[in-house]
N, C-alpha and C positions, 0 to 999 in steps of 0.2 A: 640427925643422920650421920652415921661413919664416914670420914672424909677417906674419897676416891681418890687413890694415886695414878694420876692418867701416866705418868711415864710409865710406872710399874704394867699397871694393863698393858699399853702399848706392845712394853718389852719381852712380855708374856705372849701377847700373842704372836708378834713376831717371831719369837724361840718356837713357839708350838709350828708355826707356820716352815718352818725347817726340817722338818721331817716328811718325809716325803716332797720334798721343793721340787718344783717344776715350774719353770720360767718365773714368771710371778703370781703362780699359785700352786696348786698343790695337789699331788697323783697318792691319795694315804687310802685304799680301800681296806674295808672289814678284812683284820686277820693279817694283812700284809707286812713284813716286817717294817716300813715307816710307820703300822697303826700299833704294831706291840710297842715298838719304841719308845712313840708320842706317849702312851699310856703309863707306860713307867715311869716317866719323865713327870707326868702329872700328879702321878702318885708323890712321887717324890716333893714336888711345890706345894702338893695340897699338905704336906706333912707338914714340911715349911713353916707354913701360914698356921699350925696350931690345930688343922684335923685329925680327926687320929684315918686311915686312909689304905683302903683295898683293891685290889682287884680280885671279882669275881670268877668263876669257872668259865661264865660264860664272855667275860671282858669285859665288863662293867668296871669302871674306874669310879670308889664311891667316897665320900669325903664328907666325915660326923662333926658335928658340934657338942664334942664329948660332955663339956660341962650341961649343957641346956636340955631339959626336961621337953622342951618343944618346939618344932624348928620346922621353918621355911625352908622348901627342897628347891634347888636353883639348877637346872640343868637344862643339857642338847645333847650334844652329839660333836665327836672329832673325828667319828670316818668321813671320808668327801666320796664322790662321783670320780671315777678315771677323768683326770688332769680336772680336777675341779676348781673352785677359787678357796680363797684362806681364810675366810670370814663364816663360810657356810655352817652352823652349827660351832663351829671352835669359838666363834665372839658369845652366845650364851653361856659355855660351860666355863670360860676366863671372867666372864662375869660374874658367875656364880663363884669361882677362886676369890675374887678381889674384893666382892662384897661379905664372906665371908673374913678371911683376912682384916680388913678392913674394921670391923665390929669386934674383933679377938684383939686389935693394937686397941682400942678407943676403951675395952672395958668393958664393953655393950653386953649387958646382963636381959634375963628372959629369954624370950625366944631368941633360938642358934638359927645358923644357916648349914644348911648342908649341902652337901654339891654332887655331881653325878653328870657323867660322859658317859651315857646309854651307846648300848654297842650295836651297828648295824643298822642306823637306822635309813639309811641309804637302799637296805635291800643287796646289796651283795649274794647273803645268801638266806636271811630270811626277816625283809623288812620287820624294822621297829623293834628285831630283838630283843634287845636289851631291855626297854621300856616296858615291853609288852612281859618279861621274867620278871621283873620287878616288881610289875603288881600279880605278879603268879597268874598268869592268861597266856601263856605257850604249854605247849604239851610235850613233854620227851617225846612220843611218835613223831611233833613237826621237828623238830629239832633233830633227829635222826634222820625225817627223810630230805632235809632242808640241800640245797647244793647250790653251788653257783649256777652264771651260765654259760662255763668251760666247762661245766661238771664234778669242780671238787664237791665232795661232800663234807659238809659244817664238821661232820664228826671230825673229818681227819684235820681239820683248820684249828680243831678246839687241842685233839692232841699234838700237834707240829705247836702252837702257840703256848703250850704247858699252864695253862690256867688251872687253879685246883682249888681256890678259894669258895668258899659257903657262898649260896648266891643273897647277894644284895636285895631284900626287902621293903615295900612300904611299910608303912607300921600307924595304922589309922588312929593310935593315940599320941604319937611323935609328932607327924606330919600335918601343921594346919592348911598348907596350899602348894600351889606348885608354880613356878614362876621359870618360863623363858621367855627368853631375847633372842632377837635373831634379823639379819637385814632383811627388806621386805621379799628383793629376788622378785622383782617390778619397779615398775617407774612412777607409781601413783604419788607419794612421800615427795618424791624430786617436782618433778612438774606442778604438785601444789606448793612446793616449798614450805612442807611440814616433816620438822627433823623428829618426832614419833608418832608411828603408829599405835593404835589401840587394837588388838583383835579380836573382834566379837565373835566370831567363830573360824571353822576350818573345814571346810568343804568333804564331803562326800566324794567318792571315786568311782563308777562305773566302767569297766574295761573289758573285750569282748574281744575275743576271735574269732576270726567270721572268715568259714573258708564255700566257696565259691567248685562245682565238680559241672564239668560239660564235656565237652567232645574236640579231640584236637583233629584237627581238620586243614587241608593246605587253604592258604588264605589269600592263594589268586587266584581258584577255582570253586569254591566252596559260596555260592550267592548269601548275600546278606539274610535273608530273610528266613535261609536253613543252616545258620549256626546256633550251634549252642557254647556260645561263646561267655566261660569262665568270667574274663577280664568286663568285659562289657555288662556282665551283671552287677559284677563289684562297685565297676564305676557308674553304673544309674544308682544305687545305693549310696554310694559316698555322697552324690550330688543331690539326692534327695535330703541325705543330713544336712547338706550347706544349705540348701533353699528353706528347711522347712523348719528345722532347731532353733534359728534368732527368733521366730513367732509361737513355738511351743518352749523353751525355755525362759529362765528368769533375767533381772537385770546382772546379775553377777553367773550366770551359765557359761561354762566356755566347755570345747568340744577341739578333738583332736584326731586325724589321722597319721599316726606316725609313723606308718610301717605297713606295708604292701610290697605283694610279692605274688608274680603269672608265671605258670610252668605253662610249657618247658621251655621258655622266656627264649623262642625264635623269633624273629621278624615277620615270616613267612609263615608263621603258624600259628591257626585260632588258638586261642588258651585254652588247655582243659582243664587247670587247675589254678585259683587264685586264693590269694589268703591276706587280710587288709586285720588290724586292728585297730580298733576304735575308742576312744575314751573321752566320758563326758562328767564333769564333777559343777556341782553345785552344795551351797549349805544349806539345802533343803531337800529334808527326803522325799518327799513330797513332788519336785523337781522330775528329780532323780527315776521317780518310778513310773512318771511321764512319760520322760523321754526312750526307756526302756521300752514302755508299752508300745508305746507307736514305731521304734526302731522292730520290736518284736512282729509288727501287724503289717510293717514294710517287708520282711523278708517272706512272713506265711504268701503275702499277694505274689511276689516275685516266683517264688515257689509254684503256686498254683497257675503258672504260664507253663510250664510244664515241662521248659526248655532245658534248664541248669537248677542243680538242686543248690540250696545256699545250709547252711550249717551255722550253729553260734554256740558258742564255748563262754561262758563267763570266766576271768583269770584275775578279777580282782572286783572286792566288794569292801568297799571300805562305809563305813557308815556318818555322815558328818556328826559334829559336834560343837556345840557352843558351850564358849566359855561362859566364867562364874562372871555376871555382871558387876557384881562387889569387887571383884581382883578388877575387874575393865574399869571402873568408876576410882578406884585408889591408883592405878597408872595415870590416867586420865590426871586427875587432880595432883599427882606428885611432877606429872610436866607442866601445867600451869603455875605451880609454886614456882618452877625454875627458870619458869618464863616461856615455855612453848606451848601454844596449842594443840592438842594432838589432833590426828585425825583419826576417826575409828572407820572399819575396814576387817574385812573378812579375810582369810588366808587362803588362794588358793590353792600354796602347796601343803602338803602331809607336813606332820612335824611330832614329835615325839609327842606332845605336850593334849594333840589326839587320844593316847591312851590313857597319858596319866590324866588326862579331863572327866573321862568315867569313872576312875576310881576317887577322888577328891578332888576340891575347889582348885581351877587351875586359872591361870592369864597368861597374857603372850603380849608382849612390846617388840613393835619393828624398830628401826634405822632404815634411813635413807639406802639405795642401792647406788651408783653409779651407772647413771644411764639405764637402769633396771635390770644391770645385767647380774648373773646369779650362775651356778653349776658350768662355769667357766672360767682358767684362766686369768682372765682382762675382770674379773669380779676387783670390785674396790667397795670403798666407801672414806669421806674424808675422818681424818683424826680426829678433827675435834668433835663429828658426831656419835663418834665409837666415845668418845669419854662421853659426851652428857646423857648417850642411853646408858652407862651405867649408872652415873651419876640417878639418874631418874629411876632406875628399878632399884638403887640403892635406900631411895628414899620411899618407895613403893613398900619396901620389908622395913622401913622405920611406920607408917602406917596401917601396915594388916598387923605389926607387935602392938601399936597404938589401940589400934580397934579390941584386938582379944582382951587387954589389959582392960578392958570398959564391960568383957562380958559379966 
């Protein structure tokens, strides 16, 4: 295994963590000038370190193992969430820097590393961007009609950002796997006091708008019994998800309303219009098209009451995915060499490593969260478990080279 300079990581991630600084973490979204900055800045370290080292049209930051014929692709992502934390994706793509690096000081012949800071995968202006160009699965129409949600449109972000570079490519005779890192963004790792995670897969995404049309009505004359009251169907809907999801979903189902909204939001007035979004993610499709049916056969009944018409809009369909067992079983056994047990565990959130999972053999190593906390701010994790997840996927890529070398 290449010997890991934890200072050097450290002081890497740190320096990256400067761009776009906000208190003790970091405000860098897709496009923004902290994320062109950060970008350049990478390019320039991945040079450094002996990559030869791009950026794309589309902002792909990409970094080759020129001499190596075939090579582990190590990446995330360095845009964040508005005022996000510093670890969020930047700790997989410094990983990928340092394990490469790393292997280029030592001499390390055969399989190369190569490294990659996917652009957007945050969703700015059109989740998973970059990842998603890279194995050629975006379409110039989405990418034309892609915008944030102030409204810029990607076009004018790609010209204000002057990217002009050939886009960054898979290349399925180069590439034998795909490997990130990333903290877990939960508390499960902490609370069992297991410093990695293994991910045997990544959850599926259902996400729906659900708008709510009745009658506004004054609401100290108007009797109960003859409203058609907007808000009040929403909310027997919501509460039917809470009562009835824990017994029709699975053991890893989780479900969220994050956003609701009653016109013409009086005190005094029934609601004639509400609008509630709902999202339920599981790593089973199967799950997934459950709880869709019966969310679907909730709204048809409400409906057929005759009072308030309900509406549903799907706004996101993400498909889950599981990882290559072989990448989970060589993490696995590359943290027991170093002394930790891992624990495996499914990812509830999205991650790049979703898309590149479809296209070639992929795996995913957590770290510990602090306190679980993730896409904020107060996000942490301690030093020396940032060194030994890399340490551990360092020796993960001396394993899948072990393994090919035996085909």
């Amino acid at each position: 295994m290449a010997h890991i300079d934890g200072a050097r990581l450290l002081a890497d991630l740190r320096q990256l963590a400067t761009f776009g600084k906000c208190g003790t973490g970091v405000d860098r979204i897709s496009f923004s000038p902290p994320d062109i900055e950060a970008r350049h800045w990478l390019v320039g370290r991945m040079r450094d370190a002996g990559l030869e080292a791009r950026i794309d049209r589309l902002g792909n930051a990409y970094g080759t193992s020129a001499k190596a014929a075939r090579a582990v692709l190590i990446g995330s992502h360095t845009d964040t969430v508005p005022k996000g934390g510093w670890l969020d994706g930047a700790l997989g793509v410094i990983y990928g820097l340092e394990i490469a690096r790393a292997r280029i000081e030592t001499g390390a012949s055969g399989v190369g590393v190569d490294v990659a800071s996917f652009q957007d995968e945050e969703g700015t202006y059109l989740p998973c961007l970059g990842s998603r160009s890279f194995c050629d699965d975006v379409t110039e129409a989405e990418i034309s009609a892609a915008r944030s949600k102030g409204g810029r449109a990607l076009s004018e972000a790609l010209v204000s950002a002057g990217y002009d570079g050939a886009l960054a490519r898979r290349d399925p005779a180069r590439h034998i796997a795909y490997l990130e890192a990333h903290i877990e963004q939960g508390p499960r790792l902490e609370v069992e006091r297991r410093r990695i995670g293994v991910v045997t897969g990544i959850v599926g995404i259902r996400r729906f708008r659900i708008c709510a049309r009745g009658q506004a009505d004054h609401a100290g004359t108007t009797p109960m019994t003859m409203r058609k009251d907007a808000g009040a169907a929403l909310f027997a809907l919501a509460s039917r998800v809470a009562a009835e999801f824990p017994r029709l979903g699975g053991r890893d189902t989780v479900w969220n309303i994050g956003s609701i909204e009653l016109r013409p939001g009086a005190a005094n007035v029934v609601p004639s219009e509400g609008e509630m979004v709902l999202e339920f993610r599981d790593t089973q499709a199967v799950a997934l098209d459950a709880l869709e049916r019966h969310l679907l056969d909730w709204i048809a009944a409400a409906n057929a009451q005759g009072k308030v018409v309900i509406e549903t809009q799907p706004i996101a369909r993400i498909m889950p995915i599981a990882m290559t067992p072989e990448i989970g079983h060589a993490i696995a056994e590359a943290a027991r060499t170093l002394g930790a047990e891992p624990l495996t565990m499914p990812s509830g959130a999205g991650h790049d490593a979703m898309v590149l999972g479809r296209f070639m053999p992929a795996g995913m190593l957590f770290i510990p969260s602090i306190g679980g906390r993730s896409h904020d701010i107060i996000e942490d994790t301690p030093e020396a478990d940032i060194v030994f997840g890399c340490e551990v996927l360092a020796e993960t890529v001396a394993r899948l080279e072990s393994a090919l070398a035996k085909r």
